[in-house]
C-alpha positions as CSV (number, residue, x, y, z in Angstrom):
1,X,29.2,206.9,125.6
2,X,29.8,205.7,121.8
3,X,27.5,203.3,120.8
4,X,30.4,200.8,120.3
5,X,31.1,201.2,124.0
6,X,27.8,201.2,124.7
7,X,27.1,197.5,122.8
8,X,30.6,196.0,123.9
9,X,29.1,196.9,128.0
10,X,25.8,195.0,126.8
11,X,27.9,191.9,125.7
12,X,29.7,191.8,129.4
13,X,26.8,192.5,130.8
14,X,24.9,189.6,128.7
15,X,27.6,186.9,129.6
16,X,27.8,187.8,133.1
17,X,24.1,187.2,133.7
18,X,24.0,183.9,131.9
19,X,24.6,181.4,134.0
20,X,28.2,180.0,133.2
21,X,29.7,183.4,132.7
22,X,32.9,184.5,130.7
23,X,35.3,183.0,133.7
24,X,33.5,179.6,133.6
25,X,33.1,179.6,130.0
26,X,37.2,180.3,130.0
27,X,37.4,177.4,132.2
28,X,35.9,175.0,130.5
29,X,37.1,176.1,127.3
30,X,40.7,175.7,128.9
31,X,39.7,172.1,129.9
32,X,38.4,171.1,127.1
33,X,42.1,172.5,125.2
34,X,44.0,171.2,128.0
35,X,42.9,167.6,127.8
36,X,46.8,166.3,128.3
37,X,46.1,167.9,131.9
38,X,44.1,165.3,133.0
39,X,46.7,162.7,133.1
40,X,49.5,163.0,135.3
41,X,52.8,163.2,133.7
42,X,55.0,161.4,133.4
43,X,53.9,158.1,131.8
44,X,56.7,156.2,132.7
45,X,59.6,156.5,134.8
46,X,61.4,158.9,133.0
47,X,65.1,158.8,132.2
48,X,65.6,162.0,131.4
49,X,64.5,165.2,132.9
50,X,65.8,167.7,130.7
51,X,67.2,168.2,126.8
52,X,69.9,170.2,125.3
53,X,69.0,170.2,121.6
54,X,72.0,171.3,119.8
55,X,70.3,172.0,116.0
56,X,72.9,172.8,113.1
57,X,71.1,174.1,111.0
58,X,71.5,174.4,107.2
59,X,72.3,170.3,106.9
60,X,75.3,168.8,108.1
61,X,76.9,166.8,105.2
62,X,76.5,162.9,106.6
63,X,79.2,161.7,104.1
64,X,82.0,163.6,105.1
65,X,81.3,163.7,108.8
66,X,79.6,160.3,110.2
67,X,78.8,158.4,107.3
68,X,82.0,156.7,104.9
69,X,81.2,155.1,101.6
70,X,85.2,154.4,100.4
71,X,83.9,153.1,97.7
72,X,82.9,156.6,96.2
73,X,86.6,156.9,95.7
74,X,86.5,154.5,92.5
75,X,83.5,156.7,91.5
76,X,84.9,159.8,91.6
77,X,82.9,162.1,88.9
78,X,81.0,159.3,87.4
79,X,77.6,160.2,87.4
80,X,74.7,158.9,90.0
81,X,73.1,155.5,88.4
82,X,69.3,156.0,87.9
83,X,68.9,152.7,89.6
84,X,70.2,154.4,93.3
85,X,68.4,158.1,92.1
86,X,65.4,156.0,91.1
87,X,63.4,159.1,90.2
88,X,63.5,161.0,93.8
89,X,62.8,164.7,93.7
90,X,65.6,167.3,93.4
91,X,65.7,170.9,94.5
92,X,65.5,173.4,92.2
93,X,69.2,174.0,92.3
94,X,70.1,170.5,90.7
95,X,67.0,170.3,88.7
96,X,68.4,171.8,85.7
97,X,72.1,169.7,85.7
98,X,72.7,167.6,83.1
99,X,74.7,165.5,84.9
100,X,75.2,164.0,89.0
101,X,78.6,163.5,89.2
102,X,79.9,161.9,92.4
103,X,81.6,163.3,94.6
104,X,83.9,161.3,97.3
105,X,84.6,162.8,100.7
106,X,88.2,164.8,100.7
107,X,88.2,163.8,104.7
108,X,90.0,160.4,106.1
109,X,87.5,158.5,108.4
110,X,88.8,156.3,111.7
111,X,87.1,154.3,114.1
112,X,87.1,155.1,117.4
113,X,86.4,153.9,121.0
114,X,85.7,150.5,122.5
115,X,82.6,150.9,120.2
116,X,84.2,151.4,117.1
117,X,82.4,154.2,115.6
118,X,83.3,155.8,112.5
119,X,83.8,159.3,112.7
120,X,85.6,162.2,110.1
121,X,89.0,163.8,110.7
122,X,86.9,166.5,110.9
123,X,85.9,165.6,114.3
124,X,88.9,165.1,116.5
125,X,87.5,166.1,119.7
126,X,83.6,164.5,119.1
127,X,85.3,161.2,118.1
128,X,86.7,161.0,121.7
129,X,83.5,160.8,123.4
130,X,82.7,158.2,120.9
131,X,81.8,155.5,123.4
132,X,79.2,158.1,125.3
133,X,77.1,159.1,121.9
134,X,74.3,157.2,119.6
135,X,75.3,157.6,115.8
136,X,71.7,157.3,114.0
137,X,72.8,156.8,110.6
138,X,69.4,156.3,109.0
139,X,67.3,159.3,109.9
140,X,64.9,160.6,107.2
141,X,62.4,163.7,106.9
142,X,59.8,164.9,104.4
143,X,61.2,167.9,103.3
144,X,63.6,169.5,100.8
145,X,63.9,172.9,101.5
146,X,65.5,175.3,104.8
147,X,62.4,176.7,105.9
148,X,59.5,173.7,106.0
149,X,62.3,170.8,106.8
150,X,63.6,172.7,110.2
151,X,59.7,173.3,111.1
152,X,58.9,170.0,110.6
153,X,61.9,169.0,112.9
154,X,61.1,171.4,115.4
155,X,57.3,171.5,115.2
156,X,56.3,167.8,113.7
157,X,55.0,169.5,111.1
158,X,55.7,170.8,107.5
159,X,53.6,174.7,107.5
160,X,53.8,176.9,110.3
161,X,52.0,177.7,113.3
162,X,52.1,174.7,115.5
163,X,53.8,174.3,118.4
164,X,57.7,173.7,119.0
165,X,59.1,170.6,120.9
166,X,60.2,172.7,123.4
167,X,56.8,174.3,124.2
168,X,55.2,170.8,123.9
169,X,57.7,169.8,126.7
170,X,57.1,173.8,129.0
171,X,53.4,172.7,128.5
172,X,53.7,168.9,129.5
173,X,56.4,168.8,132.1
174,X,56.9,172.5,133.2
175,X,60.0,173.7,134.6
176,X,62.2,173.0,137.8
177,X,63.1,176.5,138.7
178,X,60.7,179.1,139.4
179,X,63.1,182.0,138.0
180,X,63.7,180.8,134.5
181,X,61.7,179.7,132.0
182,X,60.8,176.3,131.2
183,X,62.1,176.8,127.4
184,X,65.3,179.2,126.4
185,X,66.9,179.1,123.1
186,X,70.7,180.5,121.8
187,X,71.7,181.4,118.3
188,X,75.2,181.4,116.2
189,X,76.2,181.6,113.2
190,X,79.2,180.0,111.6
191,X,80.6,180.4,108.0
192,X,79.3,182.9,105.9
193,X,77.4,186.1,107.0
194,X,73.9,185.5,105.0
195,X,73.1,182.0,106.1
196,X,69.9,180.6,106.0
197,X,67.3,182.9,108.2
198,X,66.2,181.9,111.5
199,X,62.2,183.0,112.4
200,X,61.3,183.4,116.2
201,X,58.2,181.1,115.2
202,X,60.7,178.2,115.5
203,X,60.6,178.6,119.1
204,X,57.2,179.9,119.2
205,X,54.4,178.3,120.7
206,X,51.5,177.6,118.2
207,X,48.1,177.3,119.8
208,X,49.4,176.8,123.2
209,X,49.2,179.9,125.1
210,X,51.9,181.7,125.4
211,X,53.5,181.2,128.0
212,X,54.8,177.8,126.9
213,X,56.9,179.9,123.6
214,X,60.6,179.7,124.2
215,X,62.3,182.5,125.3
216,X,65.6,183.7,123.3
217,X,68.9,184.9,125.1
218,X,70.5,187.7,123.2
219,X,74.6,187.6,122.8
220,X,76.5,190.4,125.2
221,X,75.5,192.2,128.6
222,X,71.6,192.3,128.3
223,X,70.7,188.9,127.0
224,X,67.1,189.3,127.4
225,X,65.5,192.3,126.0
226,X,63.4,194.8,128.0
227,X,64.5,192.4,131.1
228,X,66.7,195.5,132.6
229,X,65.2,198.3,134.2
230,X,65.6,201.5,132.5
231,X,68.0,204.7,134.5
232,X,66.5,205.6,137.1
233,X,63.9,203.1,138.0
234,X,65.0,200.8,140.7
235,X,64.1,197.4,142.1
236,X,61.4,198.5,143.9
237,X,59.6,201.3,141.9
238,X,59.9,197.8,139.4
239,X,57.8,195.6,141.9
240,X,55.6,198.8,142.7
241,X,54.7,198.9,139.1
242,X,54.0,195.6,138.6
243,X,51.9,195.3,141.6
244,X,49.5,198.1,140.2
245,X,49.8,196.6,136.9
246,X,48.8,193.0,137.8
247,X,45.8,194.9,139.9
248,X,44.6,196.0,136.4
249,X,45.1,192.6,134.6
250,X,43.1,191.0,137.1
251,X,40.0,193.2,136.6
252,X,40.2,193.0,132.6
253,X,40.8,188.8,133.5
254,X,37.7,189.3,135.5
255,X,35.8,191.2,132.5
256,X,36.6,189.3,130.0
257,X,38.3,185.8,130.7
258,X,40.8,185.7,128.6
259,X,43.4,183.3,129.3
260,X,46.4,185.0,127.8
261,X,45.9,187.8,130.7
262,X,46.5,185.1,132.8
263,X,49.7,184.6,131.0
264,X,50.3,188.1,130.3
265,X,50.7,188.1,134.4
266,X,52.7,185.1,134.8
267,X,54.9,186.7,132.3
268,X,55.5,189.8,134.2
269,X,56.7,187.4,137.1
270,X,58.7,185.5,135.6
271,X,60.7,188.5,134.3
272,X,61.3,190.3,137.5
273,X,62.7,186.7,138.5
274,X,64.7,186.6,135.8
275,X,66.5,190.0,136.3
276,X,68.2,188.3,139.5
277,X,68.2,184.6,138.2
278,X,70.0,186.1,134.4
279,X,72.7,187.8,135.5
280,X,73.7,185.5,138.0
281,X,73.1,182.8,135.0
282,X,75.6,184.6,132.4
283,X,77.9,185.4,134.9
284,X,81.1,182.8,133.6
285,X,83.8,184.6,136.0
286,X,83.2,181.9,138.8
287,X,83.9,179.0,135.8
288,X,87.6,177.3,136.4
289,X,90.3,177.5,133.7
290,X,89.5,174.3,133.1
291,X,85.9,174.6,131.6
292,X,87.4,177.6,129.0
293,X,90.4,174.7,128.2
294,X,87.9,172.2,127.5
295,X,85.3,174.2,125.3
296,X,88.1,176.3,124.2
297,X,88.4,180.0,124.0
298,X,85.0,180.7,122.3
299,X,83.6,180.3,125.1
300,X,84.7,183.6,126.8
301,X,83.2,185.2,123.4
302,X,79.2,185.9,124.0
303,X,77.0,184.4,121.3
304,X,79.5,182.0,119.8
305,X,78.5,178.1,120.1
306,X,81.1,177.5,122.2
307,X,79.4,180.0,124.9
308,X,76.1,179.1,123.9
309,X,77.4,175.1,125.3
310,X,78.8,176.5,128.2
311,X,75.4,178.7,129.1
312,X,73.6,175.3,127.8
313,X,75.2,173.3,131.0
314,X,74.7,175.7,133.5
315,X,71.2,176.3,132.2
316,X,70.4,172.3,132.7
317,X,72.3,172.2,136.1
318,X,69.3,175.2,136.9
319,X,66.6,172.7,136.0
320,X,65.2,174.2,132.5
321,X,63.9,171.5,130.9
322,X,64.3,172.5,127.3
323,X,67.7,174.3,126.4
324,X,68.2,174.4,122.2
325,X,70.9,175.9,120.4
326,X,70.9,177.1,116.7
327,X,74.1,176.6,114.8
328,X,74.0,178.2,111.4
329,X,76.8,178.2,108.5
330,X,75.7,174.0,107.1
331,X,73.9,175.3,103.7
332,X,77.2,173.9,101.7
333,X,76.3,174.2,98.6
334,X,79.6,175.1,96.9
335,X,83.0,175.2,98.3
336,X,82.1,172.0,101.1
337,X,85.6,171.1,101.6
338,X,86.5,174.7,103.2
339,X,83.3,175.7,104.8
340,X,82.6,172.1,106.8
341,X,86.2,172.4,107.9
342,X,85.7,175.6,109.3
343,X,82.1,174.6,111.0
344,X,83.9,171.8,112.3
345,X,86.3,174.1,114.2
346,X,83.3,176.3,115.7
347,X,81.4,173.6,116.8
348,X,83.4,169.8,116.9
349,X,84.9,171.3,120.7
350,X,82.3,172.4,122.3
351,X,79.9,170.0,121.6
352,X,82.3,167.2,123.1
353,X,83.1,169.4,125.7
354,X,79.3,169.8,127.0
355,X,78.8,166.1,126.5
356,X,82.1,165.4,128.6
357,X,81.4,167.9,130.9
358,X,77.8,167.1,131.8
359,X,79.2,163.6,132.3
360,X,81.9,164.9,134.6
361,X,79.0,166.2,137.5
362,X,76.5,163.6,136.8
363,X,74.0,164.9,134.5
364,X,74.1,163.2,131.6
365,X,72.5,160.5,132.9
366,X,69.5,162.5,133.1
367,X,70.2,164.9,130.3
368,X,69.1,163.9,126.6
369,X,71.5,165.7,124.1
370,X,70.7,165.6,120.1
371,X,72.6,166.8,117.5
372,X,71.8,167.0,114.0
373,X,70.2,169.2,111.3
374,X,66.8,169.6,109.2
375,X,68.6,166.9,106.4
376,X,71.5,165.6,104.8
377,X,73.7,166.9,101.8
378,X,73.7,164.4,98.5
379,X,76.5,161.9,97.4
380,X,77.0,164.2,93.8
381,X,78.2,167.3,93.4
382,X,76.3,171.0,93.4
383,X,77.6,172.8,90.3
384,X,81.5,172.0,89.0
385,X,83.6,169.4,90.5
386,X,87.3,169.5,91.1
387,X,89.9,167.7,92.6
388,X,89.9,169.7,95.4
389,X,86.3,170.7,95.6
390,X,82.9,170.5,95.5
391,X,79.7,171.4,96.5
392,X,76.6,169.1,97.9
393,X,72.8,169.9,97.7
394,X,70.0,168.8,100.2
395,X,68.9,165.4,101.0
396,X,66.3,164.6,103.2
397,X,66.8,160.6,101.9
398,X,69.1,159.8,104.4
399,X,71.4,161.5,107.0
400,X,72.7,161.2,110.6
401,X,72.2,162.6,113.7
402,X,73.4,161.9,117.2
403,X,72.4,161.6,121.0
404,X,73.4,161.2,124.2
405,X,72.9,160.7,128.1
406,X,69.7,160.5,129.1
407,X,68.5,156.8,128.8
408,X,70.0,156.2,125.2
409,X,72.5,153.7,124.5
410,X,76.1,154.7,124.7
411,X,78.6,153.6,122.0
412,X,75.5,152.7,119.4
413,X,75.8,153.0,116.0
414,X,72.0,152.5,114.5
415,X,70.5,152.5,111.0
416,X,72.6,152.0,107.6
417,X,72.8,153.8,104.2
418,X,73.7,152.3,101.0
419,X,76.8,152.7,99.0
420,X,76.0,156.4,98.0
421,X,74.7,157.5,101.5
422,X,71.7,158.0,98.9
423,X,68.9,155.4,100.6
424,X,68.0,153.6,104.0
425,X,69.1,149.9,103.9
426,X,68.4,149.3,107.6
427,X,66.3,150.6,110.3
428,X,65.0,153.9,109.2
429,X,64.1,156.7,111.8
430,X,61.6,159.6,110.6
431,X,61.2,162.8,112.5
432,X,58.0,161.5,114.4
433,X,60.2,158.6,115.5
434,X,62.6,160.9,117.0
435,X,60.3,162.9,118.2
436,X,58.5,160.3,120.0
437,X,61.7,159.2,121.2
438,X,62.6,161.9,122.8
439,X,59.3,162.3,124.5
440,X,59.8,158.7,125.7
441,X,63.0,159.8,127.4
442,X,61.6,162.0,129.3
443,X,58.5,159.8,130.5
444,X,55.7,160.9,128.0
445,X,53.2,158.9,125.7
446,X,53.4,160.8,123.0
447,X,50.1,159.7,121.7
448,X,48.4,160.9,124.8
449,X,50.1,164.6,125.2
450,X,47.7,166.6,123.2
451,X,45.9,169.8,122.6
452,X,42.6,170.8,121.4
453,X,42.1,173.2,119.0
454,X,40.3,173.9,116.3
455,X,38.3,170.2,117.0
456,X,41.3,168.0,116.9
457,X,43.5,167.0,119.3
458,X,46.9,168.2,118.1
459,X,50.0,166.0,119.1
460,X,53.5,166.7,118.4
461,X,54.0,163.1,116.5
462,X,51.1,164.0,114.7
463,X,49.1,160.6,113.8
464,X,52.0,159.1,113.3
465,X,55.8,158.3,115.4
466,X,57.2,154.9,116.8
467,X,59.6,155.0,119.8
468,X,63.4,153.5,118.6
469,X,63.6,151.3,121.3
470,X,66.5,150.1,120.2
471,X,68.1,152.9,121.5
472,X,67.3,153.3,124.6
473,X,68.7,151.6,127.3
């Protein structure tokens, strides 16, 4: 035996004879993380049991989708006054400008509804569910930049390696169905090939353990990798195998308490589960003519938004309880006027469609849908300014998101910008808001679901986060 082997045997043999041993010491350790555990959830009553978070990411311009200013239009290439600017940071793309010219929206805006709600004629098909969404005009982050603004969004904070939302909710709530995961995630990508990068740590799970990290469907015939089983190994040599396999986790659990063998075998489960529940999942040929007419013909196309919505709907009629889609193509900084119009056409249908056609069988009433990005885009132009275009940088001052069903207040517009869509005038909404929101929705404190590691009990709100009542119904 090497004397490494020979010391590592010593170790097992030294905790096993103590008189906790590794599997208790794993337990309590597990306790001791798992401290949400010991209060039933939900709070409250919830009114939601599930969210469908569409994220565009790359920041959605709010001025020339949700928010007007027509008073820009006197403005036209004058620059920003310092008074409005008042010193706020700028990204290193505008840093060096000598000027801030403004830049009016090229797009007409309309009210629409019984509610009224402003919406861009970039938005035909959104502004007709008008009366069934929440505008939140007043929503503001931290962050400048791609990379720490959508992890603060998606993890509540601004550096990696915490949890996501959606493993917050897989480790508060779980999931309804046995064969699919609690979290699953979808990617596009609209506009230009090149967009800003998306990293699997987005969806990942932190310092949870694993098992809570989302789990990513793939475009085309195999949407989950390795889920198939290889030529020439059927069904049953598949449960054979993982029979003998889980045999041989369950010792090493035994010898060394790790909790992640635990999940390692949960795992395993939950995939040969998934190679019935998938397929049936992605099959669309049972879908009427009418679902394809109303998210349009995207939908038959396997990794575009549109088919990402459709999956999104039949994934929340299944019971997962965290379904998020990734749009990417917003990042306009140069050549807006072309680039939103044609992000508008990928995305404006479907996402009215899923909110009309959730409605249409009953489950938006318990089905929280967001949409919105990691920030805004600014009131002056990126670069040069013409009369037909121009470009906008990012703005994390002030920007709008929206949501809908589950418990929030139909046919609500919330929060106001000034003149410029440059500052908050009335009832501002920070990420931790939202996020506590959202957690509110679906039953949960969000000061009391927490995680211990490292010595402090981790929550996604942080130390921070106020529910918008105002919202909610």
């Amino acid at each position: 035996m090497h004397p490494y082997e020979e010391l590592a045997l010593t170790r097992r043999q030294f905790f096993r004879r103590t008189t906790t041993g590794v599997a208790a010491l794993a337990s309590l350790l597990e306790r001791d993380s798992s401290a949400a555990d010991a209060v039933t959830l939900p709070h409250f009553p919830p009114t939601a049991k599930r969210v469908i978070y569409l994220f565009q990411y790359g920041g959605p311009s709010q001025i020339d989708l949700y928010d007007p200013k027509p008073v820009l239009a006197k403005l036209q290439g004058k620059d920003l006054p310092g008074s409005i600017r008042m010193g706020q940071r700028l990204t290193a793309m505008t840093a060096g400008q000598s000027s801030f010219p403004v830049a009016a929206s090229r797009f007409a805006f309309s009210q629409h509804g019984n509610s009224g709600a402003w919406i861009s004629e970039l938005l035909p098909n959104t502004a007709k569910v008008a009366d069934d969404i929440c505008l939140i005009r007043s929503m503001h982050t931290e962050q400048i930049n791609h990379d720490p603004g959508i992890t603060f969004f998606q993890t509540g904070f601004q550096l990696a390696g915490s949890p996501s939302i959606g493993s917050w909710l897989a480790y508060g709530l779980g999931s309804e169905n046995k064969d699919l995961p609690a979290f699953i995630v979808m990617t596009s990508l609209g506009g230009k090939l090149g967009d800003q990068p998306l990293a699997d740590r987005l969806w990942g799970s932190g310092f949870l353990p694993t098992r809570y990290q989302g789990v990513k469907f793939r475009a085309g015939t195999d949407p989950v990798l390795y889920l198939s089983n290889p030529p020439g190994f059927d069904k049953n040599a598949r449960r054979r195998f993982l029979d003998d396999l889980s045999e041989l986790d369950k010792a090493k659990l035994e010898d060394y308490g790790d909790p992640e063998i635990s999940t390692r075998i949960a795992q395993y489960e939950m995939a040969y589960k998934m190679q019935t529940s998938v397929p049936e999942l992605t099959d669309l040929s049972k879908e009427p003519e009418r679902i394809f007419a109303m998210y349009g013909e995207d939908a038959r196309k396997p990794g575009t938004f549109a088919a990402n919505c459709l999956l999104a709907r039949r994934l929340a009629e299944r019971g997962v309880r965290f379904i998020q889609l990734f749009h990417r193509g917003w990042d306009q900084h140069v050549g807006l006027p072309v680039n939103i119009a044609s992000q508008c056409r990928d995305t404006d249908r479907a996402s009215a469609a899923l909110v009309q056609d959730l409605k249409e069988r009953g489950l938006l009433q318990d089905t929280l849908l967001v949409w919105g990005g990691e920030f805004g885009r600014t009131v002056y132009c990126q670069g040069k300014l013409t009369a037909d275009d121009y470009g906008r940088d990012h703005h994390p001052r002030c920007f709008t998101i929206w949501m809908a069903g589950g418990g929030v207040k139909p046919g609500v517009t919330y929060g106001a910008t000034d003149d410029f869509s440059y500052n908050i005038t009335e009832n501002p909404v920070h990420v931790h808001d939202l996020h506590a929101t959202i957690l509110r929705c679906l039953g949960i404190d969000h000061t009391k679901l927490t995680y211990k590691f490292q010595g402090r009990h981790y929550r996604l709100t942080d130390v921070s986060g106020t529910v918008v009542r105002d919202v909610l119904i």
